[in-house]
Backbone as JSON, one array per atom type, in Angstrom:
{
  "sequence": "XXXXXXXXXXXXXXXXXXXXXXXXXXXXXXXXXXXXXXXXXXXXXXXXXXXXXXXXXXXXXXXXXXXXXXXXXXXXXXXXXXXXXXXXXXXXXXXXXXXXXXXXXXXXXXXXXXXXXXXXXXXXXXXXXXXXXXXXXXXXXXXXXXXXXXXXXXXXXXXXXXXXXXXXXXXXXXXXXXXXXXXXXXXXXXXXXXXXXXXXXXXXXXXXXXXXXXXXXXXXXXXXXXXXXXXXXXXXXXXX",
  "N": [[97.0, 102.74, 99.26], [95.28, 102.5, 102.28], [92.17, 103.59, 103.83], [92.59, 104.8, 107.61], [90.56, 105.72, 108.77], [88.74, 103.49, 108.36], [89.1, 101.28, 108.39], [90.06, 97.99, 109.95], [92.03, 95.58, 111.78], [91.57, 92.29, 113.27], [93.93, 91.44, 114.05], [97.11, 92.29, 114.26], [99.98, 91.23, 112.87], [103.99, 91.33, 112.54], [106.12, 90.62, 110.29], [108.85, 89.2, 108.74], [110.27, 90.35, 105.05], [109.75, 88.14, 102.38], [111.97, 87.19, 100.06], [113.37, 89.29, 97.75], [110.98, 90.93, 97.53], [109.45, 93.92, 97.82], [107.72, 96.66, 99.0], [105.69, 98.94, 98.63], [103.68, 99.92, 98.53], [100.51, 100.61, 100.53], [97.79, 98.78, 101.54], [98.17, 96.73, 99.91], [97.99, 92.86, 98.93], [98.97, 90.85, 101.05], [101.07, 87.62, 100.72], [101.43, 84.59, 102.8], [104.46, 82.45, 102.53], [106.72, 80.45, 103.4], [110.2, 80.53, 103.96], [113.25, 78.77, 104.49], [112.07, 77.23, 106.62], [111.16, 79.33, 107.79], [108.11, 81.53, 108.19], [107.79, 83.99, 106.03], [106.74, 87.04, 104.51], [105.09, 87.91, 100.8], [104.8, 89.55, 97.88], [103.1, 88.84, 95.83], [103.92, 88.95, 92.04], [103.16, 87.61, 90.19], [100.66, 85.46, 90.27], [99.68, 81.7, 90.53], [98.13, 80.3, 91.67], [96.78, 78.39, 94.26], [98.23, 80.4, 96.07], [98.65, 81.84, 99.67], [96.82, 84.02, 100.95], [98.01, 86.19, 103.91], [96.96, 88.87, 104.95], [96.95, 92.32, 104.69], [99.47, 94.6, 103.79], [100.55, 97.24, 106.25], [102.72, 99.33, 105.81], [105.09, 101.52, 107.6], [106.72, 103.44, 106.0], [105.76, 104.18, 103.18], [105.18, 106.13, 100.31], [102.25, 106.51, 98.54], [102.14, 105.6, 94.64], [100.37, 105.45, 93.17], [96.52, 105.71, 93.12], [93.13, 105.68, 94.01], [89.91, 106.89, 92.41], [86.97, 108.29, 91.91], [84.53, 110.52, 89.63], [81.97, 112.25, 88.63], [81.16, 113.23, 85.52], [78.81, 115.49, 83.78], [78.29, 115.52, 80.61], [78.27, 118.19, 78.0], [75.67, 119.4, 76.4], [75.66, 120.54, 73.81], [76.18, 119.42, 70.73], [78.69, 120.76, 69.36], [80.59, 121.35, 71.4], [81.28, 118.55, 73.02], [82.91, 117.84, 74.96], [85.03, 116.96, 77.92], [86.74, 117.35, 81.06], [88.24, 115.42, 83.64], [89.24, 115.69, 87.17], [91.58, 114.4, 87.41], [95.14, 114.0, 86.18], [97.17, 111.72, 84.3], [95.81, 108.82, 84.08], [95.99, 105.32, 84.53], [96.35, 103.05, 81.74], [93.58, 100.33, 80.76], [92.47, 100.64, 83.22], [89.67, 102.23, 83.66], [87.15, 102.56, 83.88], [84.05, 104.05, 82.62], [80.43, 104.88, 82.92], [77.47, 104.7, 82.03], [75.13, 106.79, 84.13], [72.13, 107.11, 83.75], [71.28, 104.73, 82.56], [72.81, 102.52, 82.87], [74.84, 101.56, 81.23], [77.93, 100.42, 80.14], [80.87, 101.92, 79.24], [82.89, 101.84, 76.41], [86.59, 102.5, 76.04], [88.23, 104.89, 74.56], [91.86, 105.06, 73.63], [92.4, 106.39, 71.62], [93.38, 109.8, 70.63], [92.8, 111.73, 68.39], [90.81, 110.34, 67.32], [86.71, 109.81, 66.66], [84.48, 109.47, 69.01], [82.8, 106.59, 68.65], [78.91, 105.35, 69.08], [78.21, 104.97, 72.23], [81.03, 104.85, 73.13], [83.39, 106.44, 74.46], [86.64, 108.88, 74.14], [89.82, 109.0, 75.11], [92.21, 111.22, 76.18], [94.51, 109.73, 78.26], [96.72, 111.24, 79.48], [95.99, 113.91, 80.32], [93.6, 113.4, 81.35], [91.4, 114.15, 79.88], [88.1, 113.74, 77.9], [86.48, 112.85, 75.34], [83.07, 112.69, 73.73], [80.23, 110.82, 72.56], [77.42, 111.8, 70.28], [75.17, 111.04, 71.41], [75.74, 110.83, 74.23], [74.83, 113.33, 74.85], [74.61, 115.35, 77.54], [74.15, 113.61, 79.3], [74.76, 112.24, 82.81], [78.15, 110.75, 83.93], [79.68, 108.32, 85.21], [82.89, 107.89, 86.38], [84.94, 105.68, 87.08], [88.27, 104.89, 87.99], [92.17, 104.77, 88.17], [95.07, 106.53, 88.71], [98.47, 107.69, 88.92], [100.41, 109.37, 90.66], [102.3, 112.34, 91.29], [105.14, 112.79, 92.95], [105.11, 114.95, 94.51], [102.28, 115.33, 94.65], [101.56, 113.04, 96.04], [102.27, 113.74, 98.43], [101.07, 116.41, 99.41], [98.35, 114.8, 99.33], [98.19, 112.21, 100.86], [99.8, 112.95, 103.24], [103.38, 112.74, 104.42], [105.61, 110.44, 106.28], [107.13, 110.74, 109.4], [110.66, 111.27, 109.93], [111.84, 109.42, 111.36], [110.3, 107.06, 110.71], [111.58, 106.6, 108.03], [112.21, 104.69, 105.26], [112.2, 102.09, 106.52], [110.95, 99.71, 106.51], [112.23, 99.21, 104.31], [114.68, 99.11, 104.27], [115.19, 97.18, 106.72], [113.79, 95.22, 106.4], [111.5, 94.03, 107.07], [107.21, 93.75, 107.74], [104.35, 94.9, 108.92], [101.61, 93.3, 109.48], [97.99, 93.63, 108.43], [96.04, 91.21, 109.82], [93.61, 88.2, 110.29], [90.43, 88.78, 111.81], [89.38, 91.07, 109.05], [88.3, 94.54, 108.18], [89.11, 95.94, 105.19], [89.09, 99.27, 103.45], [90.75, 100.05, 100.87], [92.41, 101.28, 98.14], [93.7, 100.02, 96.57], [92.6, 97.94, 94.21], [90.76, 96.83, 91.26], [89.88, 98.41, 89.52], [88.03, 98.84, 87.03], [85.9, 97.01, 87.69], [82.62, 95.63, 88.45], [81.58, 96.19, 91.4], [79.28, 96.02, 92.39], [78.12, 93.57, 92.24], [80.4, 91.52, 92.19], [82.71, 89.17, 93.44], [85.39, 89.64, 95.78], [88.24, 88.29, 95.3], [91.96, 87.14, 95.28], [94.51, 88.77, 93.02], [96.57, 89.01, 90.73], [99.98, 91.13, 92.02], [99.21, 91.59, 94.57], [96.57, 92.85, 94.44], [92.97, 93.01, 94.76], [90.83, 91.8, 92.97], [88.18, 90.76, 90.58], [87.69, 87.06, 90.01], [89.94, 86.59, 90.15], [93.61, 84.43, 91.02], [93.83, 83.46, 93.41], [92.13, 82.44, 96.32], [90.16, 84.19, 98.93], [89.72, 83.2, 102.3], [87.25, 84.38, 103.62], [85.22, 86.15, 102.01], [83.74, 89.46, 101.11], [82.1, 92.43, 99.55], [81.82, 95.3, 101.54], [81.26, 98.24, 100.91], [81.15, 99.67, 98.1], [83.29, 101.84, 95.62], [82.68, 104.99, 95.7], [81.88, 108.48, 94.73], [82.19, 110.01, 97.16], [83.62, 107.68, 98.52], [86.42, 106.69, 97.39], [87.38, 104.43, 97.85], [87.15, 100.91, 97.82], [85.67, 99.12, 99.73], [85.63, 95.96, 102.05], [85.01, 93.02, 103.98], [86.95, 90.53, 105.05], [88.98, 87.81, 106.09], [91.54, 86.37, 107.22], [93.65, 83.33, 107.87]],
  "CA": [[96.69, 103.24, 100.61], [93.95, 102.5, 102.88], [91.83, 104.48, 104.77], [92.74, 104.31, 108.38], [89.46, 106.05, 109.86], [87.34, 102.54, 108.1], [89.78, 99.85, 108.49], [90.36, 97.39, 111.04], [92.22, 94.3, 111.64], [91.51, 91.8, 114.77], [95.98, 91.01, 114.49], [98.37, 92.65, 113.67], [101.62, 90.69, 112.42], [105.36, 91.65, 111.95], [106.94, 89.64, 109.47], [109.82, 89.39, 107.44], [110.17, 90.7, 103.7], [110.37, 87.18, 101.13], [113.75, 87.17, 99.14], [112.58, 89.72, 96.15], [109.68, 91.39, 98.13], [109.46, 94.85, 98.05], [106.23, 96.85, 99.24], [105.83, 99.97, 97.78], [101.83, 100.48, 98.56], [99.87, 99.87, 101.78], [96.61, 98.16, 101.54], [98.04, 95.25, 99.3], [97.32, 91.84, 99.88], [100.69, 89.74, 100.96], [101.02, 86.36, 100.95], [102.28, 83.46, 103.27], [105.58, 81.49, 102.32], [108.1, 79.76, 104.01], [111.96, 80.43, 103.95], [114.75, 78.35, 105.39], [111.34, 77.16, 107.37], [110.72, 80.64, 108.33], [107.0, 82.57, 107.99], [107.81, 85.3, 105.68], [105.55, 87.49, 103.54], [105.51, 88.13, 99.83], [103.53, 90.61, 97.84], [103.37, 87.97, 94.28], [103.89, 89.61, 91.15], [102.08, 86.75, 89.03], [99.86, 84.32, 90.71], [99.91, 80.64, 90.4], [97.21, 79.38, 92.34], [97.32, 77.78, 95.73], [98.97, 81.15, 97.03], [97.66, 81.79, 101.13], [96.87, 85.52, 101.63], [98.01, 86.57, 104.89], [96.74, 89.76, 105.27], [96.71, 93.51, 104.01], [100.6, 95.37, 103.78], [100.61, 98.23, 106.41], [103.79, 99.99, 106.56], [105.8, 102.83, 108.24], [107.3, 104.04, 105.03], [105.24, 104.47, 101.92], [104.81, 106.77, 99.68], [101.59, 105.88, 97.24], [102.54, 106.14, 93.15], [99.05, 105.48, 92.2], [95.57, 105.93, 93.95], [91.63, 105.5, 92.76], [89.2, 108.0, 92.03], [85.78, 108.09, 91.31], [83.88, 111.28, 89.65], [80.89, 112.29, 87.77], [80.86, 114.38, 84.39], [77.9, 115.55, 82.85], [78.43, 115.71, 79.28], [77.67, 119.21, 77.34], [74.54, 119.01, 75.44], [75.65, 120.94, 73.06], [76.95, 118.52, 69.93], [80.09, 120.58, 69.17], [81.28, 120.98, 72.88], [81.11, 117.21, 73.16], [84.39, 117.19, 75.86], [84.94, 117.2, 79.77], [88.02, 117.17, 81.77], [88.25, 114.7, 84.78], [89.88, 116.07, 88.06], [92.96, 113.86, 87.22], [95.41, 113.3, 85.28], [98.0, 110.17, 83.9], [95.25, 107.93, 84.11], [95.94, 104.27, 84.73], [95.85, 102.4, 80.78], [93.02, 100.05, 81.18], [92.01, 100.84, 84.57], [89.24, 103.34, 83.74], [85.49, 102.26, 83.63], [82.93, 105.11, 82.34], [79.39, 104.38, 82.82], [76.11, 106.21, 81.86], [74.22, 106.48, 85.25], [70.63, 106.75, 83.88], [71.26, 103.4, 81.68], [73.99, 101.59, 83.13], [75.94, 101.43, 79.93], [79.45, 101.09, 80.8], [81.4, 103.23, 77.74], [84.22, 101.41, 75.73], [87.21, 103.59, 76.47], [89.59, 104.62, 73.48], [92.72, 106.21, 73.73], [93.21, 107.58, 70.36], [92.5, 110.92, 71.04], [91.86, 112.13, 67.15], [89.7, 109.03, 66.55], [85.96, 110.43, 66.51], [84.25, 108.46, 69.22], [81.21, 106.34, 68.07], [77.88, 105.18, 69.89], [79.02, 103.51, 73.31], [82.16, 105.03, 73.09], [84.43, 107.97, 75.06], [87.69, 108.94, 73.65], [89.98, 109.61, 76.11], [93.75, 111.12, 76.71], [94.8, 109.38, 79.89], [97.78, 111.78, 80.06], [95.59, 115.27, 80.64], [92.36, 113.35, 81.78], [89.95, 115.06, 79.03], [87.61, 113.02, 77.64], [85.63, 113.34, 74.07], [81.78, 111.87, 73.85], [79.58, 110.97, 71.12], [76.77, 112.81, 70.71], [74.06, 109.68, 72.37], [75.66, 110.54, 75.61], [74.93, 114.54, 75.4], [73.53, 115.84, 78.94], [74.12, 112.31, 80.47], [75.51, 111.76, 83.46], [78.67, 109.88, 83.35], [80.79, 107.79, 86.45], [84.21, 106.96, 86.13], [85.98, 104.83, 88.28], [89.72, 105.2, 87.68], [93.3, 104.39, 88.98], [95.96, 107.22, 88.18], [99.44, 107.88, 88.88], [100.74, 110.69, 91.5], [103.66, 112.93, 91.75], [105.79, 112.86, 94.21], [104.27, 115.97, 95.43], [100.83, 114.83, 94.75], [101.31, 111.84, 97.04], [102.33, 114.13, 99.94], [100.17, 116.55, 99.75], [97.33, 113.98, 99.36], [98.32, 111.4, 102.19], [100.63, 113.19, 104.14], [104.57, 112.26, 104.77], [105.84, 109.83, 107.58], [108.15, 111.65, 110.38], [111.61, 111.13, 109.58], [112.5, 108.23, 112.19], [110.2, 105.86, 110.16], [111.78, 106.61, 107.01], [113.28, 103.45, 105.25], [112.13, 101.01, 107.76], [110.79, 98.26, 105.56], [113.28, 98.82, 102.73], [116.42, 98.59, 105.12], [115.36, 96.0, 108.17], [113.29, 93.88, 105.83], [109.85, 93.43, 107.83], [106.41, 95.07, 107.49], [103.59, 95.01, 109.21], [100.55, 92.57, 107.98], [96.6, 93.45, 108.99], [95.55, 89.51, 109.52], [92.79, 87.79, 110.93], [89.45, 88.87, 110.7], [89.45, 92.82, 108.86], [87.66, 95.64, 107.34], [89.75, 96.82, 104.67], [88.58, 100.42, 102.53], [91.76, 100.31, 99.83], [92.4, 101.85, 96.76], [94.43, 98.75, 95.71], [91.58, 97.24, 93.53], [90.35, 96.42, 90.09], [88.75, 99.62, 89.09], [87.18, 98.02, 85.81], [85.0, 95.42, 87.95], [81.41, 95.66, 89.1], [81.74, 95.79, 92.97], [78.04, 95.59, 93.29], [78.17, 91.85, 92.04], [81.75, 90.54, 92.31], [83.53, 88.19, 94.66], [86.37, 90.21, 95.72], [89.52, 86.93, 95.03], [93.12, 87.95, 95.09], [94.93, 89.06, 91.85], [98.95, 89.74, 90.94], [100.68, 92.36, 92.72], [98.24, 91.89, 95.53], [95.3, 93.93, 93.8], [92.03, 92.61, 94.87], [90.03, 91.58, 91.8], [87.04, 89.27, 90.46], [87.87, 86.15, 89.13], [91.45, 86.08, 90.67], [93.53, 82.76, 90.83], [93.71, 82.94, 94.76], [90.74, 82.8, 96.99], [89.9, 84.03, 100.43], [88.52, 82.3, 103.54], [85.78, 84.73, 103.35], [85.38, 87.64, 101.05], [82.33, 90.31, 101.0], [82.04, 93.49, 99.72], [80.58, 96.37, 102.51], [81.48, 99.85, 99.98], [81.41, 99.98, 96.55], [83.83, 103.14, 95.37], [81.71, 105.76, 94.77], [81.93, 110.06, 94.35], [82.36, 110.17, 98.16], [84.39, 107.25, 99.04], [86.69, 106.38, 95.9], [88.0, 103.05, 98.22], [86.92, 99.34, 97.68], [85.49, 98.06, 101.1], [85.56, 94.53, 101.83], [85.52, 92.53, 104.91], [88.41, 89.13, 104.81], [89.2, 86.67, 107.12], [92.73, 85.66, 107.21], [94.0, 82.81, 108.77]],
  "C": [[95.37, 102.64, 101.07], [93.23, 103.45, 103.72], [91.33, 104.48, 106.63], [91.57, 104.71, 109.51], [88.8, 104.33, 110.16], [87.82, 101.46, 108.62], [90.23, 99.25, 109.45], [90.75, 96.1, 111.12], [92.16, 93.26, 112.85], [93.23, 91.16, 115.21], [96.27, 91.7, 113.78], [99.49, 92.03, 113.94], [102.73, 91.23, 112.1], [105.91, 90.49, 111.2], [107.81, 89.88, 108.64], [109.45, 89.37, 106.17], [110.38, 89.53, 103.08], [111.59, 87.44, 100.18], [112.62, 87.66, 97.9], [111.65, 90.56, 96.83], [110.17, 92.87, 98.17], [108.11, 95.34, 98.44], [106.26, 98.17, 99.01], [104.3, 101.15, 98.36], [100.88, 99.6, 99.49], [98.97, 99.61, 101.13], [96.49, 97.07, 100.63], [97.8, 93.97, 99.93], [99.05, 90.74, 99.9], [100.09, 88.15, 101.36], [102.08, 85.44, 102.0], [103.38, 82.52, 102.65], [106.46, 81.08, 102.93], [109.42, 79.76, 103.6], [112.8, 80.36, 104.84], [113.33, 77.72, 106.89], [110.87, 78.08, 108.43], [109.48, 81.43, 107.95], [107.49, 83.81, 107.44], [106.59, 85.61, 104.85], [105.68, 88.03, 101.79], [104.44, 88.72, 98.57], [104.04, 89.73, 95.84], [103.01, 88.57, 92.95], [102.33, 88.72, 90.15], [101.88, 85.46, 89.84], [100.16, 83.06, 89.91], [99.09, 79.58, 91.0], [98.16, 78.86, 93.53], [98.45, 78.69, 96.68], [98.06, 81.51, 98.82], [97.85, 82.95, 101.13], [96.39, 85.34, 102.85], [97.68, 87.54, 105.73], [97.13, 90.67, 104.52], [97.93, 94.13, 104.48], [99.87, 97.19, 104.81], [102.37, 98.88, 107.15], [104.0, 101.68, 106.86], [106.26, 104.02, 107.17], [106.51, 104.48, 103.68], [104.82, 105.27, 101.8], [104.31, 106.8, 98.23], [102.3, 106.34, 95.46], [101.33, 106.5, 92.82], [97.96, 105.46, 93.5], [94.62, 105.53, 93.09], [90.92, 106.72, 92.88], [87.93, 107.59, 91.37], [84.77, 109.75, 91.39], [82.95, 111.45, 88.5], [80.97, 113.28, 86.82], [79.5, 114.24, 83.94], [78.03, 116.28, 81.21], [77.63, 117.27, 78.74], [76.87, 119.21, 76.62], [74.89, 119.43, 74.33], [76.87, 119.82, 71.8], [78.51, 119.16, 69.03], [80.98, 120.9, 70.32], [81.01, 119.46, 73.97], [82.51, 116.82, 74.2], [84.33, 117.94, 77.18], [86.34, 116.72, 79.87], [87.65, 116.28, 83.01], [89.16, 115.59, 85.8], [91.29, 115.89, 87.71], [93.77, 113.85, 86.37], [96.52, 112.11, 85.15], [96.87, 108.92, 84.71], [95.89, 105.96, 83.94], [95.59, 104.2, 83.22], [94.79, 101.13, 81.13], [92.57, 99.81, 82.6], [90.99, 101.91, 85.07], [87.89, 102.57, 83.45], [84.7, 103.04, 83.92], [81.73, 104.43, 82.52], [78.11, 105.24, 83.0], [75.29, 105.85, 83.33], [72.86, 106.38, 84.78], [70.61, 105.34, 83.37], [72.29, 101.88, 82.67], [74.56, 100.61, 82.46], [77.23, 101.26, 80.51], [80.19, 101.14, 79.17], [82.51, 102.04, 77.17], [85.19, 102.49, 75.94], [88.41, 103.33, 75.09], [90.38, 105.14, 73.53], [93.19, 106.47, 73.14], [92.88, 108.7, 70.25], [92.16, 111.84, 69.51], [91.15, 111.07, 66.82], [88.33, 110.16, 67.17], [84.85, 109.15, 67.48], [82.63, 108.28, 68.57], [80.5, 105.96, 69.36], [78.28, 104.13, 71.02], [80.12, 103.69, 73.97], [82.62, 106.01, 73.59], [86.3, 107.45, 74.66], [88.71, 109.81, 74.5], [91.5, 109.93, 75.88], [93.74, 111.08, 77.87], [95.64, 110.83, 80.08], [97.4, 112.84, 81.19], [94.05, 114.81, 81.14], [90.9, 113.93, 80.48], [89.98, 113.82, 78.1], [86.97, 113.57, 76.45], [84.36, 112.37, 74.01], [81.14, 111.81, 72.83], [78.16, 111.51, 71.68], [75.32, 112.0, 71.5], [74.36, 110.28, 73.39], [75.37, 112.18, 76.16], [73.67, 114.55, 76.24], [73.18, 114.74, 79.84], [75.16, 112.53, 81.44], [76.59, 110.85, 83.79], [79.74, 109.4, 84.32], [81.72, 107.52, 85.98], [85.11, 106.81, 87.2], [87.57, 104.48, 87.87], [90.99, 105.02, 88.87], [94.12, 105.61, 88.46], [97.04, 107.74, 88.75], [99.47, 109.0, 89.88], [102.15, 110.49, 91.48], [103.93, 112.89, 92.77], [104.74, 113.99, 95.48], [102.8, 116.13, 95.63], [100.54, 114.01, 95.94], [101.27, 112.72, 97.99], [101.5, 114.78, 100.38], [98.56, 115.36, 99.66], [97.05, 112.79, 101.13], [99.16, 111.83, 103.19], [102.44, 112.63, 103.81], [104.89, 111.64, 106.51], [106.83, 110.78, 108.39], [109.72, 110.85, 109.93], [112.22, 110.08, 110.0], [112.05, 107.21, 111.35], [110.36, 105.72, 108.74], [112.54, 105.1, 106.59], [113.11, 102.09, 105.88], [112.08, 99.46, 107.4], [112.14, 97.91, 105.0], [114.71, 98.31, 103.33], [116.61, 97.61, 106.31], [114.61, 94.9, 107.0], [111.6, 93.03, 106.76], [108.7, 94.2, 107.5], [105.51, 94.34, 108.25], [102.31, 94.32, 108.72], [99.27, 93.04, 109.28], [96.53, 92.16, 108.62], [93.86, 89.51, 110.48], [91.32, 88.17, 111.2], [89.34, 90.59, 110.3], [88.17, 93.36, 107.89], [88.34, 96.37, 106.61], [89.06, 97.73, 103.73], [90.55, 100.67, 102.34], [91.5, 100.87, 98.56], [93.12, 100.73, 95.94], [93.29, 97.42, 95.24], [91.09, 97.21, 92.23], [89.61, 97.58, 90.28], [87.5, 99.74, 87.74], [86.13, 97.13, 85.78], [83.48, 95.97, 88.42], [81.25, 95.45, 90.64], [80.13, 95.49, 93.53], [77.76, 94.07, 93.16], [79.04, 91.2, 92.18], [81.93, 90.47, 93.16], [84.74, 88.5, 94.86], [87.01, 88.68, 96.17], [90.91, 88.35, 94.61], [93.85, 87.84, 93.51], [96.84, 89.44, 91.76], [99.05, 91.06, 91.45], [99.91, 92.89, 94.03], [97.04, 92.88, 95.7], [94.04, 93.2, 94.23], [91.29, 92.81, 93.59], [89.02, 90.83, 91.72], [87.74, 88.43, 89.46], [89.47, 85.96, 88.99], [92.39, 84.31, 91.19], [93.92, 82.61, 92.38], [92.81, 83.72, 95.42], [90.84, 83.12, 98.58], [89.23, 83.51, 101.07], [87.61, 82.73, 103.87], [85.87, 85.97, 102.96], [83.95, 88.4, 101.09], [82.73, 92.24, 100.93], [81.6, 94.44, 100.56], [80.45, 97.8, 101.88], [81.52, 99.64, 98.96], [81.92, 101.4, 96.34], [82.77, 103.84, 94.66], [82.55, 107.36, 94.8], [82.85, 110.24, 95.68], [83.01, 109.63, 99.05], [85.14, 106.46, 97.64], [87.26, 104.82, 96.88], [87.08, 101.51, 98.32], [86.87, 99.02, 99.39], [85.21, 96.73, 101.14], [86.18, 93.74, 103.08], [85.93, 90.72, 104.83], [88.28, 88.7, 106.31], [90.35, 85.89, 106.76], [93.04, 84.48, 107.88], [92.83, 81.61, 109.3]]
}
């Protein structure tokens, strides 16, 4: 999803779905291809270099699986109540980056949940969100920037449901909607593992914005880093 108070695109495009294309989750990044010498769009599983992103997927129909999240635990001082719960749970498998705020440690994350974590380390079950800490990090402050899964009924209440006319729209005509040309996108469709205060948001498979992705934009800049208060990746592009 994106968030449609922040985001802005100077075009909006209709374009046909690529043979294979499905779109599942607004605020990805689709790409330009040609079929039968036709401009369609195509949201590329696995990069290959020399793909052209055309802009940011906004359709009529979706209903998110997954979202981001970003919240703060402070660890229990006490060394045998060494565990915190996160808001969430079914955490994203590597898609979780802890980090001590006074230090700016970022944690190793393990998900054997009887392993005993050591110095550095949080031991986490994605499933239920609860986390285990060693005892270095008691009474620290502790960020985690996270991707995780929603229920059906999570999604709706969370983002709402479309009205019934634009049910289907993509999936059964085959077109969607592209933000192009120059935008302000705040998405949740982003590398949650990366350093947004230093990286070069480049595009990544499945149209995820990442660092160090094998296709580049015509001009990339972060303006938000996900924090407590806005868990979405801002970043103003230039399509086209």
């Amino acid at each position: 999803m994106f968030d449609l108070k922040r985001t802005f695109s100077s075009q909006t495009l209709t374009r046909q779905l690529a043979s294979g294309t499905v779109v599942e989750q607004e605020g990805t990044i689709l790409c330009h291809v040609l079929e039968d010498g036709v401009e369609k769009i195509a949201l590329v599983a696995a990069l290959q270099g020399g793909e052209k992103p055309l802009g940011f997927a906004k359709t009529a129909d979706s209903i998110p699986g997954r979202t981001s999240a970003v919240e703060v635990i402070t660890v229990p001082g006490a060394a045998a109540t060494l565990q915190a719960d996160l808001r969430n749970q079914n955490l994203v498998f590597g898609k979780v980056r802890p980090v001590v705020i006074s230090t700016g440690l970022v944690l190793t994350v393990n998900t054997g949940w009887l392993n005993v974590p050591v110095a550095g380390e949080v031991v986490m079950d994605l499933a239920t969100g609860r986390c285990k800490f060693n005892a270095a990090q008691a009474g620290e402050d502790i960020q985690f920037t996270y991707l995780y899964d929603l229920t059906l009924v999570q999604a709706k209440q969370k983002f709402g449901q479309r009205f019934v006319n634009n049910w289907g729209l993509h999936a059964e005509h085959g077109f969607c909607e592209v933000g192009s040309g120059h935008c302000e996108l705040y998405t949740d469709q982003y590398d949650t593992t990366v350093d947004w205060t230093v990286a070069v948001p480049t595009l990544g498979n499945n149209g995820q914005i990442v660092a160090g992705g094998a296709a580049l934009f015509n001009f990339a800049a972060v303006v938000n880093v996900p924090s407590v208060d806005l868990p979405y990746l801002g970043v103003r592009l230039h399509f086209g």
